[in-house]
N, C-alpha and C positions, 0 to 999 in steps of 0.2 A: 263817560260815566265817571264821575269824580271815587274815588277807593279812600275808605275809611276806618279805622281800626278803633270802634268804641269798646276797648276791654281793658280801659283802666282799672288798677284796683279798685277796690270801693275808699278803701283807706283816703285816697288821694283825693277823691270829690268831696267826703265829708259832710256836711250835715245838707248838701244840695241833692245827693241822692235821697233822701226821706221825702225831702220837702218835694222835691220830683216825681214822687211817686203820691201822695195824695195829692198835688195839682194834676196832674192825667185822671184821676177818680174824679175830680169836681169838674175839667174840662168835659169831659163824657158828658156830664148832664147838662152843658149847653146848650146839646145842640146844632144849628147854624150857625147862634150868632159866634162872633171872633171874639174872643179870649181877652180879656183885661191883660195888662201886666205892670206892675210896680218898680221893680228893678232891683231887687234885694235879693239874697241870701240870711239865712237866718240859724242860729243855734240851733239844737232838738232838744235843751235840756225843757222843761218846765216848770215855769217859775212865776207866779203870782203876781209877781212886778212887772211881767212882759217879757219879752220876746227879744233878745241880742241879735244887731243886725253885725254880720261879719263883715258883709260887704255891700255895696252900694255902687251900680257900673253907672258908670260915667254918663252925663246926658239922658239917662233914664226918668221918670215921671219924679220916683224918690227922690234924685239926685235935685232937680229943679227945685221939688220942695223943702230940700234944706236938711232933708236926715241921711245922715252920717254913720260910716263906721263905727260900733261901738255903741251907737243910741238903744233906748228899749223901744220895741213898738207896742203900746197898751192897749190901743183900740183900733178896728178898723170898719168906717161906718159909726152904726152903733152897738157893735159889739165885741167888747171885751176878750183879749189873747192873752193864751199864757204860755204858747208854744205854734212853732212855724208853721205844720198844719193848719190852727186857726185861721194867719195871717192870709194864704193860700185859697183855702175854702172862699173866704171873705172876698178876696179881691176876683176869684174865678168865676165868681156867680156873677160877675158885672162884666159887662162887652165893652169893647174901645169905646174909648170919649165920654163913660160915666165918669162925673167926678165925686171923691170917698174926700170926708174928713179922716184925717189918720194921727191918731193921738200917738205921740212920741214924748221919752224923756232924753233932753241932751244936757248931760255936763248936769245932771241935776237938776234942771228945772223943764218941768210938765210942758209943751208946745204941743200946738195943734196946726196942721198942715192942709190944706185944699189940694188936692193930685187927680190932675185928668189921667184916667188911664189910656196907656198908650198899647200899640198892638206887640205881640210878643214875636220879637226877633229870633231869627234864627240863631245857631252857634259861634256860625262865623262872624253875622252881624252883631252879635255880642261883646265878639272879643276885641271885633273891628271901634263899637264905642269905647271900650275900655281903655286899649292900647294906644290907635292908632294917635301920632298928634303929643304921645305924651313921651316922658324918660320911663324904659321898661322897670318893674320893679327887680332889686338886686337878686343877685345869683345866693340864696343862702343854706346851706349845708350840699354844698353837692362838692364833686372829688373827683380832681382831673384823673384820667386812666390811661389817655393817649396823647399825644400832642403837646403842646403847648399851651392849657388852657390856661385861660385869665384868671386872676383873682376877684374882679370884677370888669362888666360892661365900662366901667368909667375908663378902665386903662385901654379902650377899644376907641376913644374919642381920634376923630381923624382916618378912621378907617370905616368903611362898610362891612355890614356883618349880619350873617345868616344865621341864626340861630334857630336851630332845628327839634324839636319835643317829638321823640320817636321812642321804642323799646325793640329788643330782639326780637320778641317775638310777634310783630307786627311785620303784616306782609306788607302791606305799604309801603313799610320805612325799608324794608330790605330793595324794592323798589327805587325809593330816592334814594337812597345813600349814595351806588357809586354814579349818581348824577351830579351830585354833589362834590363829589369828589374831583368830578370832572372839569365842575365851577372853581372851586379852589385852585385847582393846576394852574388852570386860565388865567383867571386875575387875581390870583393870589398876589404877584409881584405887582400888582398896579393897586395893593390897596384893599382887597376884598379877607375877611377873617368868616369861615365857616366852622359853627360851631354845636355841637351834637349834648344834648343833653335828654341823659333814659331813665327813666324810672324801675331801675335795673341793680340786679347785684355786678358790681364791679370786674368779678371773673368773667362774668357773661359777657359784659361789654367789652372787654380786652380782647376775648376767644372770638369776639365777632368782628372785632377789628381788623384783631391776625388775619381771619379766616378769607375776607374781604377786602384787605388791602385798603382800608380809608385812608384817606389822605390830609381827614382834619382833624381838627383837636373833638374829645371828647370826656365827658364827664359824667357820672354816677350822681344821680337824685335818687338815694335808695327812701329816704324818708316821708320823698314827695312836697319838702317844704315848697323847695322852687318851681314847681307843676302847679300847687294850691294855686300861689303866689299870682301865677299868669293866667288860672282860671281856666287848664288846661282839660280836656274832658273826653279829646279824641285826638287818636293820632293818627299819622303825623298832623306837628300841628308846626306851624313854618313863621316866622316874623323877619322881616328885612330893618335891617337899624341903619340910618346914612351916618355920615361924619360927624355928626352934633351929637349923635347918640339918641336921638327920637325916633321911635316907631313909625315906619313909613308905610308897610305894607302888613297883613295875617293872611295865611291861607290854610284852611284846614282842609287834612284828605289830600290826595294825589288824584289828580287828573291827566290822560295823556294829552302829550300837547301842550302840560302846561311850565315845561322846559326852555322857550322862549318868550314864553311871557316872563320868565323869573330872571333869564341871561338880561333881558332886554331890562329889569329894573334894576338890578346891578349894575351895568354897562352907564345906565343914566347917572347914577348915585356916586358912581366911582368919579364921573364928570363934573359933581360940582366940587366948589370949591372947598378947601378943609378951614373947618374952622380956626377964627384968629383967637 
């Protein structure tokens, strides 16, 4: 049984918990059939002009159709949004493989999009289109406490690297940690950087270092910028980076057993070559 610790703040998720909570209202009246999905995150404010999309995951129906961070979504179907709910309602009343016109403004000028809806991915399979395949987005406002942490993943090029999204109080993460730790001892000298980022006040994380004896670096996301960022929503939430700096692997939750699946992808990662 995979162990999961979904008690992030609310702060951290951001306008995805609103919008999360009237899509479970419109999925209810499905149904059987399966679920539409677009692939967007969206503001909560309301606003006449449409709808701010914050994000847009990679590979997603949205994504294909060409809207973008930053765009308004005006319409969906035939009718008119002025807040994320709308956008929600709209696309949940329709099952995979309907396709919506979906009126957007980009950079100022009015477009309109054809979007087959695709079925609605799990968490991990989310994060797996997001990440996987790309350079992670930067480390920004978080606060080394232990270790040696980086200033940035770029100064990590050359080396393999675990970077771990856990908090104190997640049993989980008390869990991996000193498995983690254990990774680090290992191939720490061949190459491998393990690195702990909580969404934590900074004493907390020190006192849990102390208390535990970790043995890698770690750092304070007290603001939650860097959690948004990677679209963090449960923990632990786990990312393997190889020598180029590209996202290899995600794994959300802990599962037993899943201690050699993770040696065995370091071990390979550590094996190729560093980049020229």
């Amino acid at each position: 049984m995979r162990l999961i610790e979904a008690r992030l703040p609310l702060a951290l998720l951001g306008a995805a918990i609103a919008v999360g909570l009237v899509a479970r209202q419109a999925w209810g009246q499905l149904g059987s059939r399966e679920r539409g999905w677009l692939g967007i995150s969206m503001a909560q404010d309301v606003d006449a002009r449409g709808v701010v999309v914050d994000h847009v995951v990679r590979g997603s129906p949205a994504d294909h159709a060409g809207i973008r961070a930053g765009d308004r979504v005006v319409r969906v179907a035939t009718g008119q949004v002025t807040r994320g709910g709308d956008v929600v309602r709209a696309v949940a009343s329709h099952p995979v493989g309907d396709v919506l016109d979906v009126g957007f403004v980009h950079a100022g000028v009015a477009r309109t999009a054809r979007v087959t809806l695709a079925a609605f991915p799990s968490p991990d399979e989310m994060m797996r289109m997001d990440l996987v395949g790309t350079f992670p987005p930067p480390l920004s406002d978080v606060h080394a406490v232990s270790g040696s942490f980086p200033a940035s993943l770029a100064a990590m090029r050359g080396r393999v690297v675990v970077l771990d999204f856990w908090a104190t109080w997640c049993g989980p993460c008390r869990i991996v940690a000193p498995k983690l730790s254990a990774l680090q001892d290992r191939y720490g000298a061949q190459g491998l950087t393990v690195l702990g980022v909580a969404a934590d006040d900074a004493q907390d994380i020190a006192a849990f270092a102390s208390r535990t004896a970790v043995s890698y670096s770690l750092a304070a996301d007290s603001q939650g910028e860097t959690s948004r960022a990677y679209g963090v929503s449960s923990l632990p939430t786990l990312l393997v980076i190889d020598k180029t700096g590209v996202v290899r692997e995600v794994a959300i939750g802990y599962e037993p057993g899943e201690d050699a699946w993770l040696e065995s992808k370091v071990r390979s990662l550590l094996a190729e070559p560093a980049p020229q």
